[in-house]
C-alpha positions in Angstrom: 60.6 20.4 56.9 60.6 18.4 53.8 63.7 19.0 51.3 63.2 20.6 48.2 64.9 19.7 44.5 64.7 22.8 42.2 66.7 24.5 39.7 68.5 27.8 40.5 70.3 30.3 38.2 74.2 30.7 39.8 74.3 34.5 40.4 78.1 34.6 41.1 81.2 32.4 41.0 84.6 33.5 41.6 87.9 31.4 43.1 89.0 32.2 46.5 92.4 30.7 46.7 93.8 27.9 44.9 91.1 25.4 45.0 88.7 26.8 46.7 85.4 29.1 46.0 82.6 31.3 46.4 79.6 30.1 44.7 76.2 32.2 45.3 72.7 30.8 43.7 69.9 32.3 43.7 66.9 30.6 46.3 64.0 32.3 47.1 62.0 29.8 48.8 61.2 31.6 51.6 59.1 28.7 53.7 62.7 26.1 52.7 65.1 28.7 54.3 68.1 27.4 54.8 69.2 27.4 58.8 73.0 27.6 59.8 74.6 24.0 59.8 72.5 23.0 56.8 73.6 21.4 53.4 72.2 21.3 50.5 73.1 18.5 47.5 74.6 19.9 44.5 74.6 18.7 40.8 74.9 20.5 37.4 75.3 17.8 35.5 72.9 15.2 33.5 72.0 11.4 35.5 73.6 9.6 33.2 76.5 11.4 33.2 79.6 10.3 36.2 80.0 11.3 38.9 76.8 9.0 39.7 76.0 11.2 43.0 75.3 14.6 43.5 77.8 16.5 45.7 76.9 17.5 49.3 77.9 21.4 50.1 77.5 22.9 53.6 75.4 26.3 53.8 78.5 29.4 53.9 75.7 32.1 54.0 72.0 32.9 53.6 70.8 36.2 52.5 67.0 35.7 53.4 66.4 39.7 52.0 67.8 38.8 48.5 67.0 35.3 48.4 71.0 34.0 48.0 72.5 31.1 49.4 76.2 31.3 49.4 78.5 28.0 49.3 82.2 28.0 50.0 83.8 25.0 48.5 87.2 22.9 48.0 87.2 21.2 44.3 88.5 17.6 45.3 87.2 15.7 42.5 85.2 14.9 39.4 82.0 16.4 40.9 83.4 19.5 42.2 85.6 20.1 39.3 82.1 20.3 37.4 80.7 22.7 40.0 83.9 24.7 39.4 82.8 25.2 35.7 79.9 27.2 36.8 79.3 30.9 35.5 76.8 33.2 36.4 73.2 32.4 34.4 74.0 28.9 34.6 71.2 26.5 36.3 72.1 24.1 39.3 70.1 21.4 40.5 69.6 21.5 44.4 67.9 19.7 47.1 67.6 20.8 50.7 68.3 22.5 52.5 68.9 19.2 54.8 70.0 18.2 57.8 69.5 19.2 61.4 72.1 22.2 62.0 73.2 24.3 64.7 70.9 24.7 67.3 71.2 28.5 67.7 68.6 28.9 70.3 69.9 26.5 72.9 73.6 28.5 72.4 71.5 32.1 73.6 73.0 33.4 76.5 75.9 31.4 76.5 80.0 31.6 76.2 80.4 30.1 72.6 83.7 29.6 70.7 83.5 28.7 67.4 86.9 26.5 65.7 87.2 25.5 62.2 89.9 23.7 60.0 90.5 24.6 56.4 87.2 24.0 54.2 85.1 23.0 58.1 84.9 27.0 58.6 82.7 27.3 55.6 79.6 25.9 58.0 80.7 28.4 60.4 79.7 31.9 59.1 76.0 31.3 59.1 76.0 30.2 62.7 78.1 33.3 63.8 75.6 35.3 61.8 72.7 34.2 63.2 74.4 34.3 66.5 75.1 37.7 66.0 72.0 38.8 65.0 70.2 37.2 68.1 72.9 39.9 70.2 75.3 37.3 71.1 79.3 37.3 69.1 80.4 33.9 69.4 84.6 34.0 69.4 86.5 32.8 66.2 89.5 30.2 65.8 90.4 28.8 62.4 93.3 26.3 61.3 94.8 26.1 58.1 97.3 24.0 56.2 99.0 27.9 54.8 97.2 30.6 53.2 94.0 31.7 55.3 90.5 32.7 53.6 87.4 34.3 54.3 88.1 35.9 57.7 87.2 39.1 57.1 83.8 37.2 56.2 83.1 36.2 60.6 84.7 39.6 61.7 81.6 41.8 62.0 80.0 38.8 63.8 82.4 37.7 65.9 84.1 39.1 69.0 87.5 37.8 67.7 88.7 35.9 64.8 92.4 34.3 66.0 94.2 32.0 63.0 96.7 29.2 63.3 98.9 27.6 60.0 100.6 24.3 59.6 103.5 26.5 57.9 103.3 28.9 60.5 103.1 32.2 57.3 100.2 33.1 59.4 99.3 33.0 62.8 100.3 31.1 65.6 102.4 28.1 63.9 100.7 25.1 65.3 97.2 23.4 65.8 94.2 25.8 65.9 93.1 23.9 69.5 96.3 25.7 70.6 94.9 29.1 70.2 92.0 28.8 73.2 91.1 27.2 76.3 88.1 25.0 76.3 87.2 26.2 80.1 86.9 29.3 79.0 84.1 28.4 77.1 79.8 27.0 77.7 79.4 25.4 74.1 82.1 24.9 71.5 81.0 24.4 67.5 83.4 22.5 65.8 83.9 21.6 62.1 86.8 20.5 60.1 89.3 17.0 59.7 88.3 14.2 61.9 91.4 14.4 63.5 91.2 18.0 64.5 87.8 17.7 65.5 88.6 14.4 67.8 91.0 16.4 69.5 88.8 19.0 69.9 86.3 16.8 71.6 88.9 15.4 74.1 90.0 18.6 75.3 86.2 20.2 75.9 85.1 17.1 78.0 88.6 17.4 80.0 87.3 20.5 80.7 83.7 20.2 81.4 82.6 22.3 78.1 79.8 21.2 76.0 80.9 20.4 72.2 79.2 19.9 68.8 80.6 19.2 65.8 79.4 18.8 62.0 80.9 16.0 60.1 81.2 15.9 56.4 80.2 12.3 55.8 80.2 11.4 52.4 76.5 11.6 51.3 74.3 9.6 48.6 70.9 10.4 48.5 71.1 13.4 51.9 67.4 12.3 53.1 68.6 9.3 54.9 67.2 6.5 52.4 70.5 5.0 51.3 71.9 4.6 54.5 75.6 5.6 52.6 76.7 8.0 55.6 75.9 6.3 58.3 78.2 6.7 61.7 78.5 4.9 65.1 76.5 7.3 67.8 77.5 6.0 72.0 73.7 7.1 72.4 71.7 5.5 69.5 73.9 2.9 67.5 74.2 3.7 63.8 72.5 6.9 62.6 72.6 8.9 59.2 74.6 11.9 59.1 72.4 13.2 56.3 69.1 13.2 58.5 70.2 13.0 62.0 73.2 15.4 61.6 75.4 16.7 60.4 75.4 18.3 64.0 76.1 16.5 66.7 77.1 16.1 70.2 81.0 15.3 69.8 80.8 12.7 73.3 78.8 11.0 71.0 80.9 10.5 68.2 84.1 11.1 69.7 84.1 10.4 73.2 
């Protein structure tokens, strides 16, 4: 399915927690439906004006009955400080949705945990969603650096939601791959810092569980083109996280 570039009216923008928020915009392209896992790249902000690129920004939620697609985002830098300026009415340029996402059909029927770190849970919610609404409530673990967000978003779809903080205010004080046992577990869907998400790899192969994760490359053009997010796959050499992720098979990034 071919990306789309349109311009959408933001129906609602709010902050979070420090440095981090909620951004709905309207979208209803029905046939371009965004799938959980997706992205889409962002930009309110004229081409010859800096930042040069447009900003890639993981799918939070899709609300296919009111045509809404939800981003959860940390402002970082020049580009998101821009998208932070939003108000509702405003337009927004976007292109996608893009990338290959979660393949929820092949996770049917099977034990699925799902483990985020910080801004990485934002591609999480859909995937539960969809999860859910196929009959199946994938289980929840989330890291933090301190303050947690959005939980009460995965409750109704998943069968627990279990936190862990670097400062230990909330939670179990420690790493989120603490909080669950990879043998307990068919598939686990991992997003967040490399470092957590390496780890997380490691420990699912040790114990004979499959694992995906979605990385958050940075992106130029998101179609594959520019060749600007490329990684190292074991299985096929250099790839484009834009086109050929952002989900992948952590053995072959990681292992």
């Amino acid at each position: 399915m071919r990306a789309q570039n349109c311009d959408c009216k933001v129906l609602a923008h709010r902050e979070v927690t420090a440095g981090i928020r909620l951004l709905q915009v309207e979208w209803t392209d029905r046939e371009h439906a965004p799938r959980a896992g997706q992205f889409y790249m962002l930009r309110c902000w004229r081409s010859d004006e800096a930042p040069l690129l447009s900003r890639p920004i993981s799918v939070h939620e899709w609300d296919a009955e009111a045509g809404v697609v939800t981003f959860l985002y940390e402002v970082r830098g020049e580009g998101t400080r821009k998208l932070a300026a939003l108000r509702p009415g405003d337009s927004l340029n976007l292109t996608g949705p893009a990338g290959n996402g979660w393949p929820v059909d092949q996770l049917l029927g099977k034990k699925v945990a799902l483990v985020g770190g910080g801004i990485g849970t934002a591609p999480l919610l859909q995937l539960a969603k969809e999860l859910a609404a196929a009959g199946e409530k994938p289980a929840m673990f989330c890291g933090f650096r301190d303050e947690p967000y959005r939980l009460d978003a995965f409750e109704p779809y998943c069968s627990g939601v279990a936190v862990a903080t670097d400062s230990g205010r909330f939670g179990h004080h420690g790493l989120v791959t603490a909080l669950y046992n990879s043998a307990d577990y068919d598939v686990i869907c991992c997003c967040g810092p490399t470092p957590m998400m390496k780890a997380a790899t490691g420990l699912a192969l040790e114990a004979g569980a499959e694992i995906l994760v979605s990385l958050e490359n940075k992106m130029a053009c998101g179609i594959g083109a520019c060749l600007g997010c490329t990684c190292h796959s074991r299985k096929k050499g250099a790839i484009s996280v834009c086109k050929q992720g952002p989900v992948l098979k952590g053995e072959d990034v990681y292992g």
